[in-house]
C-alpha positions as CSV (number, residue, x, y, z in Angstrom):
1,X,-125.8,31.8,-71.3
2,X,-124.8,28.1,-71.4
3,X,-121.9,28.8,-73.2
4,X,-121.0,31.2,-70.5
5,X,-121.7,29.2,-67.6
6,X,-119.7,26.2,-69.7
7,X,-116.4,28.4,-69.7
8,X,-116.8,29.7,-65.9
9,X,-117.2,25.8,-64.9
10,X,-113.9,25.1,-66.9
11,X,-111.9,28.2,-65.5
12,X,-113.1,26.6,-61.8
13,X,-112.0,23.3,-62.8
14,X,-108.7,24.3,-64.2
15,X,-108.0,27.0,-61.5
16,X,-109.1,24.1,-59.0
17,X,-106.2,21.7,-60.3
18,X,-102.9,22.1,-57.8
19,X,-100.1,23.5,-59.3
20,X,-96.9,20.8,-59.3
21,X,-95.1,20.4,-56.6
22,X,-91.6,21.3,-58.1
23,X,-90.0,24.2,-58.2
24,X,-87.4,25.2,-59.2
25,X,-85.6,29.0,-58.0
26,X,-82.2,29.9,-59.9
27,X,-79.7,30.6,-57.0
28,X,-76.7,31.8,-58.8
29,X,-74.7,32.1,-61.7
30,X,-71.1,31.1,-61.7
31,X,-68.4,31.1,-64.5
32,X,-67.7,28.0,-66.5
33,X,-64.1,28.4,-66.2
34,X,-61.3,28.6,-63.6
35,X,-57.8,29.6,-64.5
36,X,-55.9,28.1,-61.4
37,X,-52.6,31.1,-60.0
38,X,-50.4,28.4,-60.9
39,X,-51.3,28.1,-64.5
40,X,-53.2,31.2,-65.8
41,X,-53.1,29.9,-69.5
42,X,-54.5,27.0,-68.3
43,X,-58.7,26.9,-68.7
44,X,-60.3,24.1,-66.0
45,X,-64.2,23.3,-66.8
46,X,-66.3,24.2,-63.3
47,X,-68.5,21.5,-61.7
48,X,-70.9,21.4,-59.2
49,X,-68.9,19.5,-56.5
50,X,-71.6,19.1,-53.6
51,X,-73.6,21.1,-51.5
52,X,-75.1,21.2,-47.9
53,X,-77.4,23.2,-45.5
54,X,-76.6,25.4,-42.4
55,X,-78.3,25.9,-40.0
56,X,-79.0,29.0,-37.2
57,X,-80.8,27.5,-34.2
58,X,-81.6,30.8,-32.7
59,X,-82.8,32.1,-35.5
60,X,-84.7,29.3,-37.4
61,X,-83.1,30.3,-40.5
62,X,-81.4,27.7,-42.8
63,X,-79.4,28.4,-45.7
64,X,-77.9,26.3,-48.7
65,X,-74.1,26.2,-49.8
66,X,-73.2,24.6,-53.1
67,X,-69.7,23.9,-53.7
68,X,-67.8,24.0,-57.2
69,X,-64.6,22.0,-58.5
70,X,-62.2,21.8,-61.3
71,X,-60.6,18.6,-62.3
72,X,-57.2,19.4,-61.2
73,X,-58.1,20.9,-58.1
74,X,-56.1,18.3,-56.0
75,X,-52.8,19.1,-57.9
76,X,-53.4,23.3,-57.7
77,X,-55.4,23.2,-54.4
78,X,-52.5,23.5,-51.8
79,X,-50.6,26.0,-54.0
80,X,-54.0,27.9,-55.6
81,X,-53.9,31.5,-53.5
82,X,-57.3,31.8,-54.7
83,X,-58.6,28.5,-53.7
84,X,-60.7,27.4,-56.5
85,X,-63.9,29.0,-57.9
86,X,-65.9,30.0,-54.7
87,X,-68.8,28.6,-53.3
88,X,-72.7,30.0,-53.6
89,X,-74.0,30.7,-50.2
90,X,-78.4,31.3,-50.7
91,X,-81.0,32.3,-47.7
92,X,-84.1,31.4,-50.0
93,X,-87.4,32.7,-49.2
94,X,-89.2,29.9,-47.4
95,X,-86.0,28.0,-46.4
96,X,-86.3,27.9,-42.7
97,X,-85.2,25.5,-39.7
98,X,-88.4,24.3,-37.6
99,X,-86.7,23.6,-34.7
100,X,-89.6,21.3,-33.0
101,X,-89.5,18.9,-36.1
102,X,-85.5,19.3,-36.4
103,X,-85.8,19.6,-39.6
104,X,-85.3,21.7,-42.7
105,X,-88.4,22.9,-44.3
106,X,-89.0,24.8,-47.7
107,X,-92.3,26.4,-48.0
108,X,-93.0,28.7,-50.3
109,X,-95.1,30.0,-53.3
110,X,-97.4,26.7,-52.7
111,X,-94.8,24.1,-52.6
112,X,-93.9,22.6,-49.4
113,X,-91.0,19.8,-48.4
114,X,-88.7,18.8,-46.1
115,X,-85.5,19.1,-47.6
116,X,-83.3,17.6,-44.2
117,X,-83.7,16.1,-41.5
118,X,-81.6,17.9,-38.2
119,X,-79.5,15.7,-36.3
120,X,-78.6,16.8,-32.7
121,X,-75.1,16.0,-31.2
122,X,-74.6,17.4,-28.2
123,X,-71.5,19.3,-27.1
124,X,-70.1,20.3,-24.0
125,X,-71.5,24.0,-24.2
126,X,-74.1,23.8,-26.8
127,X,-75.9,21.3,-29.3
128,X,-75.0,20.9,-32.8
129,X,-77.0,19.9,-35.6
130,X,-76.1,18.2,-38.8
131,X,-78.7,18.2,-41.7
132,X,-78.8,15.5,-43.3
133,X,-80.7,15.1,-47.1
134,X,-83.8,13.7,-47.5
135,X,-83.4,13.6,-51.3
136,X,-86.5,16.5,-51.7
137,X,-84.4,19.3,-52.3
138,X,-81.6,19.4,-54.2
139,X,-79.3,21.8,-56.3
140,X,-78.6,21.6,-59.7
141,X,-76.6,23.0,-62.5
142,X,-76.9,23.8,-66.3
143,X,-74.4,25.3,-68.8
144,X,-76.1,28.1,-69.9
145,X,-75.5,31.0,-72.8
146,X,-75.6,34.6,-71.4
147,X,-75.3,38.0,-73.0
148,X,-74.5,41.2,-71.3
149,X,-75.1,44.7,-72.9
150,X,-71.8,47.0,-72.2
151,X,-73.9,50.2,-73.6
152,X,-72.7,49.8,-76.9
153,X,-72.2,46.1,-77.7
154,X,-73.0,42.5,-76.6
155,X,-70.6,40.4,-74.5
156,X,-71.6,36.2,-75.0
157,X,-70.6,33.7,-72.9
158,X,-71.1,30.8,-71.0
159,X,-71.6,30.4,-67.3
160,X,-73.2,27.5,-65.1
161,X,-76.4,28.4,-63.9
162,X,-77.2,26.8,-60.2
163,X,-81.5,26.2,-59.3
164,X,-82.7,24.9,-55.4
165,X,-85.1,22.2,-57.1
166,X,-87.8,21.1,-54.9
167,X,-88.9,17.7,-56.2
């Protein structure tokens, strides 16, 4: 019976602990590679290049854009019909704009932040916000090995995986 009562009082403690306040949601995966028009032979390594929230004020909703570059993307950009490797665009779950606080908010699955603060310019017909970071949430990228099954063999290769980190 001790025993018993021992283990339950251990599950309640351990259950009782909060669970970190990262997190960390995988938003997209991109190749590692862009082969410019210009110069098809030619492989350029993919970067995360920044990344930034929008915002819908009639909606609440908020959304995250991160952008990828190459290194030569200055000397191919002009001339690049297909304008570089293209940008992740991500409505998360919990990602909302609370429009009293101007600010966007992530809330979800126990972890709560505010990933920007809203800054209101006013325009001649209607108000326009600019988020700005409050270092919270961020997005981050990793090389990563993948393998896809065709139905009769194994294709390997290497892609950037993108994450929304909440810190």
């Amino acid at each position: 019976m001790e025993k018993t009562l021992a283990l339950a009082t251990f599950v309640a403690l351990v259950l009782a602990i909060p669970i970190s306040a990262n997190s960390k949601v995988k938003i997209d995966t991109v190749p590692s590679g862009y082969a410019p028009i210009d110069s098809p032979t030619n492989h350029e390594t993919v970067s995360l290049s920044s990344f930034h929230r929008e915002v819908n004020q009639e909606t609440g909703r908020a959304r995250v854009v991160a952008i990828y570059t190459y290194p030569d993307e200055m000397a191919y950009g002009p001339n690049d019909d297909q304008r570089g490797p293209r940008s992740t665009i991500v409505q998360l779950p919990g990602l909302t704009y609370d429009a009293a606080a101007h600010a966007v908010v992530y809330d979800s699955g126990g972890t709560k932040a505010v990933c920007a603060a809203a800054n209101v310019y006013p325009g001649l017909f209607v108000h326009h916000l600019k988020p700005k970071n409050t270092g919270a949430c961020t997005v981050t990228t990793t090389l990563a090995n993948h393998a896809e099954g065709t139905g009769w063999d194994i294709h390997r290769y290497q892609a950037i995986d993108a994450y929304f980190e909440v810190h």
